[in-house]
C-alpha positions, 0 to 999 in steps of 0.5 A, spaced: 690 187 429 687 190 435 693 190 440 688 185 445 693 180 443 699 178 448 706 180 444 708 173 446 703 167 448 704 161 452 705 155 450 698 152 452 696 158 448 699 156 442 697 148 442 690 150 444 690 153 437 694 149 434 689 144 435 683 148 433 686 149 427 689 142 426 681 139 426 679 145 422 683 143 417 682 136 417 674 137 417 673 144 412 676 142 406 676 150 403 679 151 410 685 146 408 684 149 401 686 155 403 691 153 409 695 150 402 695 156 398 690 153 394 686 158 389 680 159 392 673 159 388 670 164 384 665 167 387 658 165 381 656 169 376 649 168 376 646 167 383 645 159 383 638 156 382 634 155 387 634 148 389 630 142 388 628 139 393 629 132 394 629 127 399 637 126 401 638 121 407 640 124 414 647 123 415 647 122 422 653 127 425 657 121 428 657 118 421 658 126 418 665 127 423 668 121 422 674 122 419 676 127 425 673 122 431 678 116 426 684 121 428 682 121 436 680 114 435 688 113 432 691 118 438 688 114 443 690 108 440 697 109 438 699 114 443 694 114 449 692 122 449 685 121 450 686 117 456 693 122 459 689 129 457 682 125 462 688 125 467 688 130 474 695 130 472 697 135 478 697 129 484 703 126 479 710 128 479 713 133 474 718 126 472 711 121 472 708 126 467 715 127 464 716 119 463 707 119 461 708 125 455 714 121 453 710 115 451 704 119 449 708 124 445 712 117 442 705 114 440 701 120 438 708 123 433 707 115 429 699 117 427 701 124 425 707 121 421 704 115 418 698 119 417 699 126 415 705 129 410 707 136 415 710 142 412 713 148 415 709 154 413 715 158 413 722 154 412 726 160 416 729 159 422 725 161 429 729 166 431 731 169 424 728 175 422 723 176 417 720 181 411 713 181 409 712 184 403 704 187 403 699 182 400 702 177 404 697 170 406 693 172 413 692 165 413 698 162 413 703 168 417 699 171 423 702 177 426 703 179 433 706 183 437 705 191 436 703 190 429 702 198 426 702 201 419 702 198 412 707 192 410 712 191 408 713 188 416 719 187 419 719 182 425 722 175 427 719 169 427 716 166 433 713 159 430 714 157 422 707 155 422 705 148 419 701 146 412 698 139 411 700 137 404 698 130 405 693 127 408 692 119 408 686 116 412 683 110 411 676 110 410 671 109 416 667 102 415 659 103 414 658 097 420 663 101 425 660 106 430 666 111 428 664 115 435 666 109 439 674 112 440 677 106 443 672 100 446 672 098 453 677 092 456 675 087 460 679 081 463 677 074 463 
């Protein structure tokens, strides 16, 4: 590590960052792979033939992304999130963005739990001290702090980290526009 990184980040910091990678793993399947401690693949022997050209349809970039707009469209439904992160919350009470994030956090958990199997990357304690032997998975343990040397590496455990293990949407219907997130509303 460069030493560039704070020792202790901010907890907008680390939900910024959880959300990249929450949508990275969601839409780079060997990124998951790899996030799971899948086997990555062997690079090829032999240099691939050069393709054959063919006429492949254009996949629209809606239609290529829409199992990721399908989650936004899930956190929107079931949790609001779209509708309180579009909100200037700085005009509203700490306790009316308190009583917001609750039925936010309610609903958006329900998508996560009835979507998504999640798993501590590490199963210690925050707090407990822990012992990376060299060979360690980088992608799955980050360090932090004032990283010198060559492991072993003793530190404490800021955040266990966590791991897709499973992943249960449903499938976007071709007649659906997948970038409409949640339609407009009118009373009659």
């Amino acid at each position: 590590m460069d030493g560039n990184f704070p020792s202790k980040l901010s907890i907008t910091t680390r939900l910024g960052l959880a959300w990249k990678c929450f949508w990275r793993t969601l839409l780079e399947p060997e990124f998951a792979r790899q996030m799971c401690g899948g086997p990555r693949p062997a690079p090829p022997a032999d240099p691939p033939p050069a393709p054959v050209r063919t006429s492949s349809p254009v996949v629209p970039p809606e239609r290529a992304q829409a199992a990721g707009l399908l989650v936004l469209s899930l956190l929107q439904r079931e949790g609001r999130l779209i509708d309180f992160l579009q909100e200037d919350v700085a005009a509203f009470s700490d306790a009316e963005v308190g009583a917001a994030a609750r039925a936010v956090h309610a609903g958006c958990k329900k998508v996560l739990a009835g979507h998504f199997t999640l798993e501590p990357v590490l199963k210690e304690a925050e707090g407990d001290p822990i012992t990376l032997a060299a060979g360690f998975d980088a992608q799955r343990i980050r360090l932090t702090g004032n990283v010198a040397g060559q492991p072993p590496f003793r530190g404490t455990l800021k955040h266990h980290g966590w791991v897709a293990s499973a992943v249960r949407l449903p499938t976007v219907a071709e007649s659906l526009d997948p970038r409409i997130l949640t339609p407009a509303e009118v009373e009659i």
